[in-house]
C-alpha positions in Angstrom: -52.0 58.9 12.6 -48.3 58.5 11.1 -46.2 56.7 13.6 -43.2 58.9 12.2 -44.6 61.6 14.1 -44.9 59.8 17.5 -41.3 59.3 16.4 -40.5 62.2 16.3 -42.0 63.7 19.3 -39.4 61.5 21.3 -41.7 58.3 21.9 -40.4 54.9 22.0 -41.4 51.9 19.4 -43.7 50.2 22.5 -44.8 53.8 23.4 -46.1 53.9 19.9 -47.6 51.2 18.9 -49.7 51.0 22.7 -51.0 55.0 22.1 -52.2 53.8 18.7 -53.7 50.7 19.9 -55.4 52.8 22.8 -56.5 55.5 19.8 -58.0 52.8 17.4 -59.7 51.1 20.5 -61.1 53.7 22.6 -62.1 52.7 25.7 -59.5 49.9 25.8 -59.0 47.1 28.6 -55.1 45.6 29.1 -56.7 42.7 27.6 -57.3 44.5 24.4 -54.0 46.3 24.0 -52.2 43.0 24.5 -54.5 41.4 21.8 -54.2 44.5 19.1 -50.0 44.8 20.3 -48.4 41.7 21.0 -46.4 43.2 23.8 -46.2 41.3 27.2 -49.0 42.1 29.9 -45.9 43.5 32.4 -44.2 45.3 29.5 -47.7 47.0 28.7 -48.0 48.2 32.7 -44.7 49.6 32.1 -45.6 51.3 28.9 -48.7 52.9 30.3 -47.3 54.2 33.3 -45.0 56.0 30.6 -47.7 57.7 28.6 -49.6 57.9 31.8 -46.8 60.4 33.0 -46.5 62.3 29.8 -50.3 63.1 30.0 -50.6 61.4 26.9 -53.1 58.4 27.9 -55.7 58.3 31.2 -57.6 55.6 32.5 -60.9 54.9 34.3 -61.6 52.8 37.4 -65.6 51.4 36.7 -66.8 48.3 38.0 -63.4 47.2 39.9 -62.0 47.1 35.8 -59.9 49.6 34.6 -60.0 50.8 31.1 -57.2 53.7 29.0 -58.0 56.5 26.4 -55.4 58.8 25.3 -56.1 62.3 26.4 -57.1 65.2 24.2 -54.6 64.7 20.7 -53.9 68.9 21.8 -51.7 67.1 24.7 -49.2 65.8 21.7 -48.5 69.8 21.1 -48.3 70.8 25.3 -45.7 67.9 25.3 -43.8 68.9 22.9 -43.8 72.5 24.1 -42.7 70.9 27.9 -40.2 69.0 26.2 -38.6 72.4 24.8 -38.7 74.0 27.7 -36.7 71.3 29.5 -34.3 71.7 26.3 -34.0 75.5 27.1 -34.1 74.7 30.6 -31.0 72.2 30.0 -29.0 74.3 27.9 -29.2 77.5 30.3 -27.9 75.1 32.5 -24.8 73.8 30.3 -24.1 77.6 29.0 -24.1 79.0 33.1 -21.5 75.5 33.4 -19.7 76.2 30.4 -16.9 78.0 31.1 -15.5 75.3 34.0 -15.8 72.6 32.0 -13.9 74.4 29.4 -11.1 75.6 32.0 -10.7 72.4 32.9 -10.3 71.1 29.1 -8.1 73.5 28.4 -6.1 73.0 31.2 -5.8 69.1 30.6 -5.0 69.7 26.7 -2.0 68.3 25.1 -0.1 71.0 22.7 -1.4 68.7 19.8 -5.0 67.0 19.7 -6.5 64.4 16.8 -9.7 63.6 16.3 -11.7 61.1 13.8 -15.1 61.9 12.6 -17.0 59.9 10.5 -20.1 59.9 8.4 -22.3 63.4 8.0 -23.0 63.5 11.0 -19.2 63.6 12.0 -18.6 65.7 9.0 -21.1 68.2 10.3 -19.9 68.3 13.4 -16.4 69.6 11.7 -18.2 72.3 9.8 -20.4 73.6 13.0 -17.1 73.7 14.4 -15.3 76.2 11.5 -18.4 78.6 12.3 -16.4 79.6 15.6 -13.2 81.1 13.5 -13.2 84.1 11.1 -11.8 81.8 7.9 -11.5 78.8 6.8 -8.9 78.4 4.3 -9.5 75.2 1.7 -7.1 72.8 -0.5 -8.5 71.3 -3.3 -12.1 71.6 -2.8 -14.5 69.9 -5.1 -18.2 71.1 -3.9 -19.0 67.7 -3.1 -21.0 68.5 0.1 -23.7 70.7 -1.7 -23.9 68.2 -4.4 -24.7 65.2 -1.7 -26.8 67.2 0.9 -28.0 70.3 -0.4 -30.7 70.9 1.7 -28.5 70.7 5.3 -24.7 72.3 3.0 -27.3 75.7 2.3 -29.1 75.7 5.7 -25.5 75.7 7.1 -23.9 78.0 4.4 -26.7 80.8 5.3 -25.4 81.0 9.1 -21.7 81.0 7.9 -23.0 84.4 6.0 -24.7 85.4 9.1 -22.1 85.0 11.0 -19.5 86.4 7.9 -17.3 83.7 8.3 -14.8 84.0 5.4 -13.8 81.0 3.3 -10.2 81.3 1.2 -10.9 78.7 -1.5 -7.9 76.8 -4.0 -10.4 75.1 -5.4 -10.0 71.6 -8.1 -10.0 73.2 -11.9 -12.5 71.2 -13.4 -15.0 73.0 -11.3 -13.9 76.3 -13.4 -16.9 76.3 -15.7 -19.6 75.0 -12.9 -18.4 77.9 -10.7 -20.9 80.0 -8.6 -19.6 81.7 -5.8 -21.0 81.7 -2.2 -21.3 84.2 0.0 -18.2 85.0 1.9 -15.8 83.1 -0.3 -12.5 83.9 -2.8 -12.0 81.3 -5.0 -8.3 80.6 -7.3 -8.2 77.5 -9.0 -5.6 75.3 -9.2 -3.6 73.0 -12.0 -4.9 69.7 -13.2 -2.3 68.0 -11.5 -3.9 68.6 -7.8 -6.9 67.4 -8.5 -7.2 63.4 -8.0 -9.2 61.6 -4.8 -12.0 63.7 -3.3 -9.4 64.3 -0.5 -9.3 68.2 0.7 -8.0 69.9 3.2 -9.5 72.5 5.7 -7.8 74.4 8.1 -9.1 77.1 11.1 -8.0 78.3 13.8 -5.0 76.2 15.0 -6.7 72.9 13.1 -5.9 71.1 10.7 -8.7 68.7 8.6 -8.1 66.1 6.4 -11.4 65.3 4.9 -12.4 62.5 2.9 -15.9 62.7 0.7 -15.9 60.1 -1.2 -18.1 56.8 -0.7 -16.9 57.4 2.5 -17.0 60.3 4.6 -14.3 60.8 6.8 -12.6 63.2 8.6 -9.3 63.7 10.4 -8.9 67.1 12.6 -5.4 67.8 14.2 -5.4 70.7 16.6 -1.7 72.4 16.4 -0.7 75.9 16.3 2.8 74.9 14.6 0.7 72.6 11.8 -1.9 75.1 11.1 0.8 77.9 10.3 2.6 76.1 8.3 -0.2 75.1 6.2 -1.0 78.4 6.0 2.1 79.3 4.8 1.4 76.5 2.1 -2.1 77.9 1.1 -0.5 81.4 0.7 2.6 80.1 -2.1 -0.4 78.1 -3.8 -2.3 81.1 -3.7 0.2 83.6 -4.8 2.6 81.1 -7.1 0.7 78.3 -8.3 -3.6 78.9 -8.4 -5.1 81.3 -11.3 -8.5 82.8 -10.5 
């Protein structure tokens, strides 16, 4: 069996390696576990109490000695299932909740909020964000996110479609002859002289991004109904005065 899996399901490194050592075993005493593990007798009590709970490992009393086996491998998929239903059951729970808690953000806000991301995984948190506005309108984009992660940047750009979210796009101009539109999105392209650093610009709603994607990946989100217009205003005189399509 591929410990990756065990992984995945949520069990720990010491979960793991004990449920394997209790599958290549069998019938298998502590003494045995230890042996085929390494891990500390207490830590191994611990650890089967754990699997023990999950369903995923049972013992037998026999003799005044007690051995473990792992339950039927189905168990692996009925655990998974009880783990999604604790999901669903947790996120009914937060969407019934929702609303306070964002009262009382909203209530506690500044007039002007920044925020640092970093990595994809802050960089994706940006983009998830955009999906809750109509538009997103871009400076100097590059396509540098479908070019690094393609298979998360076209997951992601199906539910913008789905959800018809509309990017305005003043993109870099050496990306003129590479061009193939997405769904959703008008594209002019500006002069030579804007394109430089893999810096861009984002902005939806009343936010502002500053993204970098180069080796780094970083992002910058100010949250200002003032900033956002005016940059608006700025994407609109590139649009009309400056950008060619």
């Amino acid at each position: 069996m591929s410990l990756e899996v065990l992984r995945k399901i949520g069990l720990s490194d010491g979960e793991i390696k004990v449920y394997q050592a209790v599958l290549d075993i069998g019938n298998a005493p502590l003494n045995k576990i230890h042996e085929r593990t390494g891990i500390e007798r207490r830590n191994i009590y611990d650890i089967l109490n754990k699997l023990i709970e999950k369903g995923l490992v049972a013992y037998i009393d026999e003799n005044k000695k007690r051995t473990f086996q792992i339950t039927s491998p189905n168990k692996l998929v009925s655990y998974v299932e009880d783990k999604k239903k604790e999901l669903d059951n947790s996120k009914k729970l937060i969407e019934d909740e929702l609303p306070n808690i964002l009262s009382k953000f909203n209530s506690k806000k500044s007039e002007i909020q920044a925020e640092v991301f970093r990595g994809i995984e802050g960089i994706k948190a940006v983009f998830e964000d955009s999906l809750n506005y109509p538009e997103t309108y871009w400076i100097g984009g590059g396509r540098y996110l479908p070019k690094k992660y393609p298979d998360w940047f076209f997951s992601w750009t199906a539910r913008r479609a789905k959800k018809k979210v509309k990017w305005i796009y003043l993109m870099r101009h050496e990306l003129r002859p590479e061009y193939k539109p997405f769904p959703y999105e008008t594209v002019k392209f500006l002069p030579a002289e804007f394109s430089g650093t893999p810096t861009v610009t984002a902005v939806y709603g009343d936010k502002v991004v500053q993204l970098m994607l180069g080796e780094e990946l970083f992002a910058f989100v100010i949250e200002s109904k003032d900033l956002a217009e005016n940059y608006k205003k700025y994407h609109k005189y590139l649009w009309d005065k400056v950008a060619k399509e």
